[in-house]
CHARMM internal coordinates of N, CA and C (Angstrom, degrees):
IC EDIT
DIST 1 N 1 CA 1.4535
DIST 1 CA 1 C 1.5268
ANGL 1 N 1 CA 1 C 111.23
DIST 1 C 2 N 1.6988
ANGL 1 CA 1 C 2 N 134.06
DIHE 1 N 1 CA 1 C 2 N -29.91
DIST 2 N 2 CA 0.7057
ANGL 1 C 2 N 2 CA 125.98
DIHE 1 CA 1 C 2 N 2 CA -175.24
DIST 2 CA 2 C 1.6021
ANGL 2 N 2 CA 2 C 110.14
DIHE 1 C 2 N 2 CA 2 C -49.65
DIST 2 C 3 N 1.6952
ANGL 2 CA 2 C 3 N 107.35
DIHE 2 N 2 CA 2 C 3 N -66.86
DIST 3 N 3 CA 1.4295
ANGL 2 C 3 N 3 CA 124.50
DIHE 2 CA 2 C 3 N 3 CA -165.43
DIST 3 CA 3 C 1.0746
ANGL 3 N 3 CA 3 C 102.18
DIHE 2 C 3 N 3 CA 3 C -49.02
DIST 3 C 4 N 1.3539
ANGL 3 CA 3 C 4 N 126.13
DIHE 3 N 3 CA 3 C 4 N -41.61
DIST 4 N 4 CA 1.5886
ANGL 3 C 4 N 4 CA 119.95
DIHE 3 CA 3 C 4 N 4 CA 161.88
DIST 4 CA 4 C 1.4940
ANGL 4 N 4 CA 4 C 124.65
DIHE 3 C 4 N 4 CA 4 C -45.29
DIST 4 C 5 N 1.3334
ANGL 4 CA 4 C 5 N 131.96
DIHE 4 N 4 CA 4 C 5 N -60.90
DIST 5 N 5 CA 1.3372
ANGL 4 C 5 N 5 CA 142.10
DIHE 4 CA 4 C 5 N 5 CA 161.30
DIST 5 CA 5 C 1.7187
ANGL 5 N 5 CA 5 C 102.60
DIHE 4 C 5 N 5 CA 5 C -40.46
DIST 5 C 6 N 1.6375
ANGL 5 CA 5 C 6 N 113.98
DIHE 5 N 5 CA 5 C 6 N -45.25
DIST 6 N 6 CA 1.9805
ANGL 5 C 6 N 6 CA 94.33
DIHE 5 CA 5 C 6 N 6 CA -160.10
DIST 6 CA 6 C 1.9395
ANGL 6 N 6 CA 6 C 93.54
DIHE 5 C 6 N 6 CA 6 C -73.76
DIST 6 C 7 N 1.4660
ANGL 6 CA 6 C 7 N 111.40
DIHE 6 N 6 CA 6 C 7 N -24.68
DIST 7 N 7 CA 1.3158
ANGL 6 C 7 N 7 CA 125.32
DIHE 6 CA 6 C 7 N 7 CA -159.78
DIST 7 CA 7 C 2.0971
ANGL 7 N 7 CA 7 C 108.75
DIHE 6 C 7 N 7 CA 7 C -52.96
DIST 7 C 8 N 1.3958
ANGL 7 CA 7 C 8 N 84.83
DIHE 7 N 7 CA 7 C 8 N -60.88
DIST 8 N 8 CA 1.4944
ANGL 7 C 8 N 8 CA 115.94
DIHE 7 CA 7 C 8 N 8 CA 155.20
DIST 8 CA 8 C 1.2427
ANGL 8 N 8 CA 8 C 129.64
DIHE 7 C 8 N 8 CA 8 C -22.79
DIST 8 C 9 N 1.5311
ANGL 8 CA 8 C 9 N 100.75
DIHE 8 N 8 CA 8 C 9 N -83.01
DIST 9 N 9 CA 1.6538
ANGL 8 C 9 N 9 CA 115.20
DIHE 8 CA 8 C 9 N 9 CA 165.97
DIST 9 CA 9 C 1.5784
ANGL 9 N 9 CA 9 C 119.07
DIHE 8 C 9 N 9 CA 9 C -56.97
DIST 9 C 10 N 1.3261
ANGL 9 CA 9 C 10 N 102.49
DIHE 9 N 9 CA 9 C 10 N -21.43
DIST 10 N 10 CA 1.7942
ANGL 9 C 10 N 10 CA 96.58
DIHE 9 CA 9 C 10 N 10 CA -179.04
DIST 10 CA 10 C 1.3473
ANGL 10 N 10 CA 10 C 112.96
DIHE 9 C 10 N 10 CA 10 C -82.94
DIST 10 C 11 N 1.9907
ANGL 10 CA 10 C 11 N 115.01
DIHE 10 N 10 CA 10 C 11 N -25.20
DIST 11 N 11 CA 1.3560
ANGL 10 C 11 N 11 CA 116.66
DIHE 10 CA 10 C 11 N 11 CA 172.16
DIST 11 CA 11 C 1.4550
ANGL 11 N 11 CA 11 C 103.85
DIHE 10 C 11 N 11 CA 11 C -74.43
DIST 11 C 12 N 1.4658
ANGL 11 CA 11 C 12 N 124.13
DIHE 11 N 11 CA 11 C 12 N -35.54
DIST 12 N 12 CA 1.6154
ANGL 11 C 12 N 12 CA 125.58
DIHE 11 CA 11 C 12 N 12 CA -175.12
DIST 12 CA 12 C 2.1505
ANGL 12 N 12 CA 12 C 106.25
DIHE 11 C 12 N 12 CA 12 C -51.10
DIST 12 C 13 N 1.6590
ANGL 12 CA 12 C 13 N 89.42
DIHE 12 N 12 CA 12 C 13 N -40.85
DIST 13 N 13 CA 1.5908
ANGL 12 C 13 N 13 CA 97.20
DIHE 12 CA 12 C 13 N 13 CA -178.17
DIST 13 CA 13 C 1.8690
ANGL 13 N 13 CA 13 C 117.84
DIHE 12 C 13 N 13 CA 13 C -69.00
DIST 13 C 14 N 1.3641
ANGL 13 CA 13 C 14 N 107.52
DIHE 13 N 13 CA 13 C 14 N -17.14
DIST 14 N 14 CA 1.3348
ANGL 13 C 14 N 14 CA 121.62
DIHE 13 CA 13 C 14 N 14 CA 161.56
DIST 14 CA 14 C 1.3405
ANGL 14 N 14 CA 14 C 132.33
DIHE 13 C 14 N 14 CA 14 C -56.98
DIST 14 C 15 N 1.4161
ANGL 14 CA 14 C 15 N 83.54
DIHE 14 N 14 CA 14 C 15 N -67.66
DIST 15 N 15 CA 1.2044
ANGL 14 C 15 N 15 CA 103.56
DIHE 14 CA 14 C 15 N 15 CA -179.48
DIST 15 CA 15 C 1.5739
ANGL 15 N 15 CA 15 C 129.59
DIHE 14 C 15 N 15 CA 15 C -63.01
DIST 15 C 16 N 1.2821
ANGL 15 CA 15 C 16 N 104.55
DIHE 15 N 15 CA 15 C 16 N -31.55
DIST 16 N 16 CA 1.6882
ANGL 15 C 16 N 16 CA 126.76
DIHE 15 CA 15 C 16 N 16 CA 172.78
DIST 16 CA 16 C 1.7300
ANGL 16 N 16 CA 16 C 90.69
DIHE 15 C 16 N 16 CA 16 C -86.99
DIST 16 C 17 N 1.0770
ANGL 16 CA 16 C 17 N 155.39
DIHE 16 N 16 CA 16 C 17 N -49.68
DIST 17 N 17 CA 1.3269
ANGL 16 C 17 N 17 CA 118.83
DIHE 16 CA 16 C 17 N 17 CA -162.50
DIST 17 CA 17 C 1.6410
ANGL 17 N 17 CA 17 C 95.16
DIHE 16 C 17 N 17 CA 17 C -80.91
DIST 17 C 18 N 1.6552
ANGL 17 CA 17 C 18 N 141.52
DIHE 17 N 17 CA 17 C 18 N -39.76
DIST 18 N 18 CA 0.7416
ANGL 17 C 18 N 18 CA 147.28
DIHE 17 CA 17 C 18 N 18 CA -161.54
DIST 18 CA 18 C 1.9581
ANGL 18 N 18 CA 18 C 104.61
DIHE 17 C 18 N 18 CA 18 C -42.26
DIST 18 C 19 N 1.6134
ANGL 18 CA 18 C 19 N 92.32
DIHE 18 N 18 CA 18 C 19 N -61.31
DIST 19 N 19 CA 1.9207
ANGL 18 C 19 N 19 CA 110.55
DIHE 18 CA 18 C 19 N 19 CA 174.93
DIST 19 CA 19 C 1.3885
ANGL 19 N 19 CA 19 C 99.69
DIHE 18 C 19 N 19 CA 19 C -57.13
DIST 19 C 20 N 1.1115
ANGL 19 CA 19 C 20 N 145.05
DIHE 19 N 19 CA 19 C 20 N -50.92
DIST 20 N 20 CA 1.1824
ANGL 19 C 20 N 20 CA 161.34
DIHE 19 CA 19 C 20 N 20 CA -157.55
DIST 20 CA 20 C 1.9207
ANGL 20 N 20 CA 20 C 93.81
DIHE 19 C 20 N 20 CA 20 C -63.47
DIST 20 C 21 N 1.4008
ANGL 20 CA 20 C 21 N 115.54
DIHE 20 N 20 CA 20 C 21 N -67.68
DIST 21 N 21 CA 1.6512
ANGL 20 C 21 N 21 CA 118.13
DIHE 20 CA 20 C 21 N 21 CA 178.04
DIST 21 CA 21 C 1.5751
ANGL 21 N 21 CA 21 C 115.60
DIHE 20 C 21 N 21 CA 21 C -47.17
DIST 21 C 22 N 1.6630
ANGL 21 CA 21 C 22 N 89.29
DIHE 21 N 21 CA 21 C 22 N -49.84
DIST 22 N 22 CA 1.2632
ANGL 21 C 22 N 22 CA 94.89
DIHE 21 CA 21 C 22 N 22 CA -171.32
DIST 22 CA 22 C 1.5611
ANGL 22 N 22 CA 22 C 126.51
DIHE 21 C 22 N 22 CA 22 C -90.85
DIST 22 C 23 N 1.1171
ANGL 22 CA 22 C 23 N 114.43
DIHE 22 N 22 CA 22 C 23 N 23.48
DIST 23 N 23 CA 1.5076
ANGL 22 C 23 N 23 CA 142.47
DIHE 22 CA 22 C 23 N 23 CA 139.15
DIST 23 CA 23 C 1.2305
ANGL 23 N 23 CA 23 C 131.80
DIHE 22 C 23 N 23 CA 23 C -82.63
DIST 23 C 24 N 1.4585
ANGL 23 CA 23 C 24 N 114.94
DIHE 23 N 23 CA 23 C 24 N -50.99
DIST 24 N 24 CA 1.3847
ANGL 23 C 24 N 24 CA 91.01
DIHE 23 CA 23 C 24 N 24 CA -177.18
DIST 24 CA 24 C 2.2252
ANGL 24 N 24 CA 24 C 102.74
DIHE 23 C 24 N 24 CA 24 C -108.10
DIST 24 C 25 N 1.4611
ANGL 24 CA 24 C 25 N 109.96
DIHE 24 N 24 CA 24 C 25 N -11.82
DIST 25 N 25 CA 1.4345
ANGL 24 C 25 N 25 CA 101.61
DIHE 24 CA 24 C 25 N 25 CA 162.58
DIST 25 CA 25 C 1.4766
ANGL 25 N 25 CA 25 C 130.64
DIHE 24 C 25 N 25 CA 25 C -130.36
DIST 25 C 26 N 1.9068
ANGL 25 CA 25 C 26 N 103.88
DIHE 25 N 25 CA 25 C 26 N 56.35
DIST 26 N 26 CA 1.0986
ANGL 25 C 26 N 26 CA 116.97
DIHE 25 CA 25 C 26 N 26 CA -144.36
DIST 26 CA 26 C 1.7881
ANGL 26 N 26 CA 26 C 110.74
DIHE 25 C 26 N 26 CA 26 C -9.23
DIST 26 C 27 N 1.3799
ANGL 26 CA 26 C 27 N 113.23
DIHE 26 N 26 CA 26 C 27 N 102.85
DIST 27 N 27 CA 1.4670
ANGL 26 C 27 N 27 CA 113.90
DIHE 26 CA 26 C 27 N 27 CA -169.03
DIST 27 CA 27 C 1.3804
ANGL 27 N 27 CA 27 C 113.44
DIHE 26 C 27 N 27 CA 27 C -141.13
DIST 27 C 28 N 1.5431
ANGL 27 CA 27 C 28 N 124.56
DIHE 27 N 27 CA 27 C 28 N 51.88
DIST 28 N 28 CA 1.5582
ANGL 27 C 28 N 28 CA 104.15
DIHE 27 CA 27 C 28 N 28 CA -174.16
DIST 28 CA 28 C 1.2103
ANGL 28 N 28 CA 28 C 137.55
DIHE 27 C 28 N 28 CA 28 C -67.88
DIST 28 C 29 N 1.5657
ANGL 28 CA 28 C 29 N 115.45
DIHE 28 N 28 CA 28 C 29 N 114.78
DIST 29 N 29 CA 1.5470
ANGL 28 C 29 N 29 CA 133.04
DIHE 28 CA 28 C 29 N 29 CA -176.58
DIST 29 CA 29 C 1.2894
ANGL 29 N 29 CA 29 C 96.31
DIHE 28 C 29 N 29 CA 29 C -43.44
DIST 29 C 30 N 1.2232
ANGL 29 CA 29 C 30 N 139.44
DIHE 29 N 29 CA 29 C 30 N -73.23
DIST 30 N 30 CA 1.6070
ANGL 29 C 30 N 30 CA 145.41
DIHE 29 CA 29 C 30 N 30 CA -149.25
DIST 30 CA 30 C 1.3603
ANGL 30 N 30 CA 30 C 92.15
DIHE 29 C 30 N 30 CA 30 C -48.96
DIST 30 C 31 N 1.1598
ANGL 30 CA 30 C 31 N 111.73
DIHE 30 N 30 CA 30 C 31 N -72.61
DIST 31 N 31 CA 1.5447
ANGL 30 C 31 N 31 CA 131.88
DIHE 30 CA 30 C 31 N 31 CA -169.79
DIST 31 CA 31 C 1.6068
ANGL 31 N 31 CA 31 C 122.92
DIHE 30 C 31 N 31 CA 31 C -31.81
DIST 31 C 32 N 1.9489
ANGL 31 CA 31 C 32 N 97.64
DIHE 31 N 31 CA 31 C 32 N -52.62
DIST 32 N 32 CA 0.9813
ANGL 31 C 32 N 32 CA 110.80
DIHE 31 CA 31 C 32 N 32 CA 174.53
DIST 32 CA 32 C 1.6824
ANGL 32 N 32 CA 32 C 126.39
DIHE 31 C 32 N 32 CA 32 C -50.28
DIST 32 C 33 N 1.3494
ANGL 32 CA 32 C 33 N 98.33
DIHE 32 N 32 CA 32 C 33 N -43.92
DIST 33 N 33 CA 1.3469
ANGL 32 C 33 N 33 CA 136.35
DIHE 32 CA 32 C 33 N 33 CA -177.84
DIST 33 CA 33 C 1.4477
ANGL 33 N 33 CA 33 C 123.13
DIHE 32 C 33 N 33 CA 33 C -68.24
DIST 33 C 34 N 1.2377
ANGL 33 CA 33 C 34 N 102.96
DIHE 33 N 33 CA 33 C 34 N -40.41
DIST 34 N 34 CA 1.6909
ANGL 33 C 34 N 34 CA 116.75
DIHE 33 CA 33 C 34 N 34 CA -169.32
DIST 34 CA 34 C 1.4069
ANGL 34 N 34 CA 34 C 98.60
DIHE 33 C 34 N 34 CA 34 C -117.64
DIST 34 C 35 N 1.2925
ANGL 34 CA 34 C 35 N 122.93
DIHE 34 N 34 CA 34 C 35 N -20.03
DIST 35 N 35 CA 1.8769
ANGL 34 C 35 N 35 CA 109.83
DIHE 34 CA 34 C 35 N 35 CA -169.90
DIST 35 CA 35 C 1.4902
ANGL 35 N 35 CA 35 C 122.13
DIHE 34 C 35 N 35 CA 35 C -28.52
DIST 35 C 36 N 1.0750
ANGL 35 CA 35 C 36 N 102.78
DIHE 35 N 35 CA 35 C 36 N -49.33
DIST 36 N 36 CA 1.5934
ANGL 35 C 36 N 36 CA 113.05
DIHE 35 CA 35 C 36 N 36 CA -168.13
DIST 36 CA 36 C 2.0039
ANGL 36 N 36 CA 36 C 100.79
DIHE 35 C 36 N 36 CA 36 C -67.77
DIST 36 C 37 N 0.9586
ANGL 36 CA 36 C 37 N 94.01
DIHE 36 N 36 CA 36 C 37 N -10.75
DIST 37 N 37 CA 1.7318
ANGL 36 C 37 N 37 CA 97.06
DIHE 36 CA 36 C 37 N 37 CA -172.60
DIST 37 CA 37 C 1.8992
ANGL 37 N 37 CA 37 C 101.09
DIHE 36 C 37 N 37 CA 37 C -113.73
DIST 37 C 38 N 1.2859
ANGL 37 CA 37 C 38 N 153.07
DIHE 37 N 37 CA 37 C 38 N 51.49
DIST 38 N 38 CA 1.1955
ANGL 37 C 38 N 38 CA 156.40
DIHE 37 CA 37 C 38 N 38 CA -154.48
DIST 38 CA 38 C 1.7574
ANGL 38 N 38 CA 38 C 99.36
DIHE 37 C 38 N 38 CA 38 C -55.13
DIST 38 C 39 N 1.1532
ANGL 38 CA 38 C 39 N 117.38
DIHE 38 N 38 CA 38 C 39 N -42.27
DIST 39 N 39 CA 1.1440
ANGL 38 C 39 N 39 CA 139.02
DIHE 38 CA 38 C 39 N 39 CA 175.21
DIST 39 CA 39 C 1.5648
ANGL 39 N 39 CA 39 C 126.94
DIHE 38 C 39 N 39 CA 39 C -64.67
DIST 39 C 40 N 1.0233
ANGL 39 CA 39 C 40 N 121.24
DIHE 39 N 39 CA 39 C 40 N -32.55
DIST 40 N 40 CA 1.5881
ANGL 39 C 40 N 40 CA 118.86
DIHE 39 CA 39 C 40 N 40 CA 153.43
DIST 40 CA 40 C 1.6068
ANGL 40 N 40 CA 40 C 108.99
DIHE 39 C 40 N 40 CA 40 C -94.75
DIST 40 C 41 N 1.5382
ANGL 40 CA 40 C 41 N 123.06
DIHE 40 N 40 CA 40 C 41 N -26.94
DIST 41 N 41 CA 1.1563
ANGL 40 C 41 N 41 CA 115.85
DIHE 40 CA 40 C 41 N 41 CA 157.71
DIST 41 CA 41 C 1.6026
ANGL 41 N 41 CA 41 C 132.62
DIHE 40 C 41 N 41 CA 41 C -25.87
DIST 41 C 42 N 1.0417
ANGL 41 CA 41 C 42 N 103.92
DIHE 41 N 41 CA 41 C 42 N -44.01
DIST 42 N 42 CA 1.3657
ANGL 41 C 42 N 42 CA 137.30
DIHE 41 CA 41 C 42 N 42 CA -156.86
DIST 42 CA 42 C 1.6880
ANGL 42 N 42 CA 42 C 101.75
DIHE 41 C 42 N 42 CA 42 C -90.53
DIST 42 C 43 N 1.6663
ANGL 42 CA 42 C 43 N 99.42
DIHE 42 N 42 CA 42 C 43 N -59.89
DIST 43 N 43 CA 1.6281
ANGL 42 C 43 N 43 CA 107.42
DIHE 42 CA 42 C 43 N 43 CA 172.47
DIST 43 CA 43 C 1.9307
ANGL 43 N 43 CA 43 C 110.31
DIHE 42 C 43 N 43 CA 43 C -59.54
DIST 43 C 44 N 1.1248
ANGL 43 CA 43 C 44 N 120.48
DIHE 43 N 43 CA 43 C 44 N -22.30
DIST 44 N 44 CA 1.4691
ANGL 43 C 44 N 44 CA 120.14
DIHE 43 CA 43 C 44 N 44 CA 176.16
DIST 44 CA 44 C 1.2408
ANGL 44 N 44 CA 44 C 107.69
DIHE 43 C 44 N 44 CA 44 C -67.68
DIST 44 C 45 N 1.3818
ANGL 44 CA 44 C 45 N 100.05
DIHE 44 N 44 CA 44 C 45 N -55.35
DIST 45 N 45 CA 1.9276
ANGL 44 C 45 N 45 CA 100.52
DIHE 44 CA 44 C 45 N 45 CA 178.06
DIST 45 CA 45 C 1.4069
ANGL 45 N 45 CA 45 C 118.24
DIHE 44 C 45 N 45 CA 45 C -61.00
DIST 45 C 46 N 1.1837
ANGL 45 CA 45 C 46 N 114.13
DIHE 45 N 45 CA 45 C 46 N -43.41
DIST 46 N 46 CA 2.0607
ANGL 45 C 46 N 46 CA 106.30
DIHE 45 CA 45 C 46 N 46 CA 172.04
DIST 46 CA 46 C 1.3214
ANGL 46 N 46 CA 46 C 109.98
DIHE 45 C 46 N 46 CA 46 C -59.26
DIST 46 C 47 N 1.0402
ANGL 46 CA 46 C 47 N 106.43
DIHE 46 N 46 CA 46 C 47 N -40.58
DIST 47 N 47 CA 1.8666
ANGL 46 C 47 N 47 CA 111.02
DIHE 46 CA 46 C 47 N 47 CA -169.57
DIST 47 CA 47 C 1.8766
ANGL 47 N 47 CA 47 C 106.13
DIHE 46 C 47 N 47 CA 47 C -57.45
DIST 47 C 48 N 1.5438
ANGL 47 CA 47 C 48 N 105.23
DIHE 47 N 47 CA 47 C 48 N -36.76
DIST 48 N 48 CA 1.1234
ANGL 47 C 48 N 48 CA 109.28
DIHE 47 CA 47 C 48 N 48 CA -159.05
DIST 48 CA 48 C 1.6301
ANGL 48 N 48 CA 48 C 96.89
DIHE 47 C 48 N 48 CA 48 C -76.98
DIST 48 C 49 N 1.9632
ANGL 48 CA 48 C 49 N 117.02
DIHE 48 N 48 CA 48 C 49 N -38.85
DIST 49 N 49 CA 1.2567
ANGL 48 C 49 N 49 CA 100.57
DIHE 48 CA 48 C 49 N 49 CA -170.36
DIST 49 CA 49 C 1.3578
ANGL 49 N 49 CA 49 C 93.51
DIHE 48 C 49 N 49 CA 49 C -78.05
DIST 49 C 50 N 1.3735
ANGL 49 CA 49 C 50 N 143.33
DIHE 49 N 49 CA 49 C 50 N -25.12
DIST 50 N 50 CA 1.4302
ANGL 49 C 50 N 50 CA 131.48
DIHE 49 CA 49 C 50 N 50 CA 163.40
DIST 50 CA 50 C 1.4306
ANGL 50 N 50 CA 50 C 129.48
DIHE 49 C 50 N 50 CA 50 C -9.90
DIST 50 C 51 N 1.9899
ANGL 50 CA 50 C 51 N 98.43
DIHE 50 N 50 CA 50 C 51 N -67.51
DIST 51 N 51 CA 1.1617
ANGL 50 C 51 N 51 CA 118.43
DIHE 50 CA 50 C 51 N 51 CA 170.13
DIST 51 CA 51 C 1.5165
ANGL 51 N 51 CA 51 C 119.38
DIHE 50 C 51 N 51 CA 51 C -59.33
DIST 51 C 52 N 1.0489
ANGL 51 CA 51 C 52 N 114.34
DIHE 51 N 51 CA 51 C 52 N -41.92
DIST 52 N 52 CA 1.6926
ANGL 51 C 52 N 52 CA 117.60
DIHE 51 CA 51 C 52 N 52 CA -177.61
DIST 52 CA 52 C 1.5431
ANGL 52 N 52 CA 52 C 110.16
DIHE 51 C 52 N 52 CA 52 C -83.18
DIST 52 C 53 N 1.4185
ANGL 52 CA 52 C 53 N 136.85
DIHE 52 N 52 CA 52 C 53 N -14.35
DIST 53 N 53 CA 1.2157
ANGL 52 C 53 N 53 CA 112.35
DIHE 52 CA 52 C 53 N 53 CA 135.23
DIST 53 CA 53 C 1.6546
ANGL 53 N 53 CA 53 C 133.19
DIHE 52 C 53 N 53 CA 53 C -70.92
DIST 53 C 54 N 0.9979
ANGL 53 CA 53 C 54 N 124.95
DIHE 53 N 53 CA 53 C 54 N -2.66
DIST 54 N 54 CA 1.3618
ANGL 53 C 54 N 54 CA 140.35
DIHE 53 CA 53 C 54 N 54 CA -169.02
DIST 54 CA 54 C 1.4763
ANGL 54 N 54 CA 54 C 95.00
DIHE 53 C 54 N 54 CA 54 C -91.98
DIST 54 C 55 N 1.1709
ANGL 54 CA 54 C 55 N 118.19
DIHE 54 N 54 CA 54 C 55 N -68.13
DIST 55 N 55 CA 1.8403
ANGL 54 C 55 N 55 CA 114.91
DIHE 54 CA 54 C 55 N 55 CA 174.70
DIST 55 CA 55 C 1.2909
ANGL 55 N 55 CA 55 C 113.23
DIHE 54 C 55 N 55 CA 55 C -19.69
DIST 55 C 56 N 1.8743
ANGL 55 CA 55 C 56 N 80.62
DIHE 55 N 55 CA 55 C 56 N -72.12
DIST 56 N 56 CA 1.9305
ANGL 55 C 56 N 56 CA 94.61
DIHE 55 CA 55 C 56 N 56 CA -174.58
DIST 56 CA 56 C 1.4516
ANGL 56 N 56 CA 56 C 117.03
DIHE 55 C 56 N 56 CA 56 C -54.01
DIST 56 C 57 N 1.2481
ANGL 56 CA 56 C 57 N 117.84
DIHE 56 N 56 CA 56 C 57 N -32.35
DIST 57 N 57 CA 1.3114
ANGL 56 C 57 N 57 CA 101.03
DIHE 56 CA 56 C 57 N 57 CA 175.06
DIST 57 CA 57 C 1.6727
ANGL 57 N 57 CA 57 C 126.76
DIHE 56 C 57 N 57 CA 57 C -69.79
DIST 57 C 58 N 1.4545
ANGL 57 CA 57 C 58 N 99.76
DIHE 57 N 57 CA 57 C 58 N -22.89
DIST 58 N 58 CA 1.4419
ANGL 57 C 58 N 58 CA 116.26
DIHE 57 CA 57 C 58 N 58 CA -149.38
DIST 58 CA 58 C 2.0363
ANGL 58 N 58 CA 58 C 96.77
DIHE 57 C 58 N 58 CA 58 C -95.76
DIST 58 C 59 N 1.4485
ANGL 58 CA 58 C 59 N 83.25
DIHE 58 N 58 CA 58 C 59 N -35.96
DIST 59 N 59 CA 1.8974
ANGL 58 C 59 N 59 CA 84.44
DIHE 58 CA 58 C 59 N 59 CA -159.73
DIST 59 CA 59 C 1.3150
ANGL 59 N 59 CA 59 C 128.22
DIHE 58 C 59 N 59 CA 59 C -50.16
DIST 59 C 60 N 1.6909
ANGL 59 CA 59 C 60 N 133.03
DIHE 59 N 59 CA 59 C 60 N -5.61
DIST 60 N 60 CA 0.9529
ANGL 59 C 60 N 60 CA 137.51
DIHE 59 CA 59 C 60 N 60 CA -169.98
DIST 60 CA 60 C 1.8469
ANGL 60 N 60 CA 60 C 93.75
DIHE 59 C 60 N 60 CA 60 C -80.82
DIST 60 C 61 N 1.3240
ANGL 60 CA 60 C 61 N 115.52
DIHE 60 N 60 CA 60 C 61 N -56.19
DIST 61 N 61 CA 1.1088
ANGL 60 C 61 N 61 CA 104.75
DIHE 60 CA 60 C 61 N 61 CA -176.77
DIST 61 CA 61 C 1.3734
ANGL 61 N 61 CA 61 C 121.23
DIHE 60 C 61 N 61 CA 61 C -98.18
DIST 61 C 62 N 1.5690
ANGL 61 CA 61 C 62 N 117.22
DIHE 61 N 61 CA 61 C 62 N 44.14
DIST 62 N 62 CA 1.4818
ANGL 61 C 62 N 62 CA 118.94
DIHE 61 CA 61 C 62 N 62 CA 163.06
DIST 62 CA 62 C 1.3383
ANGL 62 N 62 CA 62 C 101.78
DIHE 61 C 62 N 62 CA 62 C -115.19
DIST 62 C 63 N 2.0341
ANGL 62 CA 62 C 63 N 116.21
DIHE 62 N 62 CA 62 C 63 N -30.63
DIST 63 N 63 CA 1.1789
ANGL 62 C 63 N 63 CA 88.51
DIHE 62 CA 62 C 63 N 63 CA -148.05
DIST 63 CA 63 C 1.5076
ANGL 63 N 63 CA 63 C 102.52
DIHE 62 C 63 N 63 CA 63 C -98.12
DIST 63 C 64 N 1.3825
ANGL 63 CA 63 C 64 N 131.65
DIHE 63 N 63 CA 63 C 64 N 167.50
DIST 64 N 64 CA 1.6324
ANGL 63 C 64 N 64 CA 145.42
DIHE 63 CA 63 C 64 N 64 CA -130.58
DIST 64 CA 64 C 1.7341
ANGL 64 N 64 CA 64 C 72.12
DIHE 63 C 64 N 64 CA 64 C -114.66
DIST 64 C 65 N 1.0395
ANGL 64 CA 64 C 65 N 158.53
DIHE 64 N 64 CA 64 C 65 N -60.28
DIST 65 N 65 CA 1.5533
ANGL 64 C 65 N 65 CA 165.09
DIHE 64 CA 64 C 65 N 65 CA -147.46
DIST 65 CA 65 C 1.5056
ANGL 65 N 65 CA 65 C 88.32
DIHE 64 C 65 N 65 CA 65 C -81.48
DIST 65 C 66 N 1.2239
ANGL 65 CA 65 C 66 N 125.83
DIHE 65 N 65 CA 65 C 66 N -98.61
DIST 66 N 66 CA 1.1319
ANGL 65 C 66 N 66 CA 132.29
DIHE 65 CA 65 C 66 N 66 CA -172.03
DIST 66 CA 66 C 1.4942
ANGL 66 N 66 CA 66 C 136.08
DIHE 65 C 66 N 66 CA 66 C -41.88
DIST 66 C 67 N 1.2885
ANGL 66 CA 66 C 67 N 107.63
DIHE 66 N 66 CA 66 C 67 N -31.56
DIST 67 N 67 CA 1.4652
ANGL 66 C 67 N 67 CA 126.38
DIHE 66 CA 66 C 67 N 67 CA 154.81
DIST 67 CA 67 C 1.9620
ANGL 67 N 67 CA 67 C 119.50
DIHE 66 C 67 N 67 CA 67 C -59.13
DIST 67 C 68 N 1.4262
ANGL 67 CA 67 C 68 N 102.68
DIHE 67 N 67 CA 67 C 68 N -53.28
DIST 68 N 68 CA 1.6808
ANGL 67 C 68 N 68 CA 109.23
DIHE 67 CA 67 C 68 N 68 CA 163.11
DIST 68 CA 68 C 1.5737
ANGL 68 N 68 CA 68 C 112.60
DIHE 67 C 68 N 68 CA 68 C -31.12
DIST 68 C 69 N 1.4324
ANGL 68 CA 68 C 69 N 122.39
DIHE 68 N 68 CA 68 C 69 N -54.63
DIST 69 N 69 CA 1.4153
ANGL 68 C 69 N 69 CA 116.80
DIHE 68 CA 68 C 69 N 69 CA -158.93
DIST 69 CA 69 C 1.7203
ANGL 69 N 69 CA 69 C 107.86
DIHE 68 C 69 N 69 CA 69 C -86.87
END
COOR INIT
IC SEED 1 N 1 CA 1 C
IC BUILD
């Protein structure tokens, strides 16, 4: 489960700097990166909301803060 959880968070870290570029210098990393491939392009972005429902579901009992209270 861990590698699952770091797997997750590393698409969550994608995915948030990705919105993050392309907000403030409309700049998409993925895009940049993957254009020529539309098709794993595409698989990065599901994976990522994949991962970010997986957090949300998961985070109460991973996270060390939230678990305390």
């Amino acid at each position: 489960m861990k590698a699952l959880h770091l797997a997750a968070y590393t698409l969550l870290w994608v995915g948030g700097l990705n919105w993050g570029l392309v907000g403030l210098f409309d700049f998409n990393l993925v895009n940049s990166l993957l254009g020529s491939a539309p098709a794993i392009e595409k698989l990065v972005y599901v994976l990522v909301g994949v991962a970010t429902v997986y957090i949300i579901a998961t985070h109460m009992n991973d996270c060390k803060v939230c678990s305390k209270s």
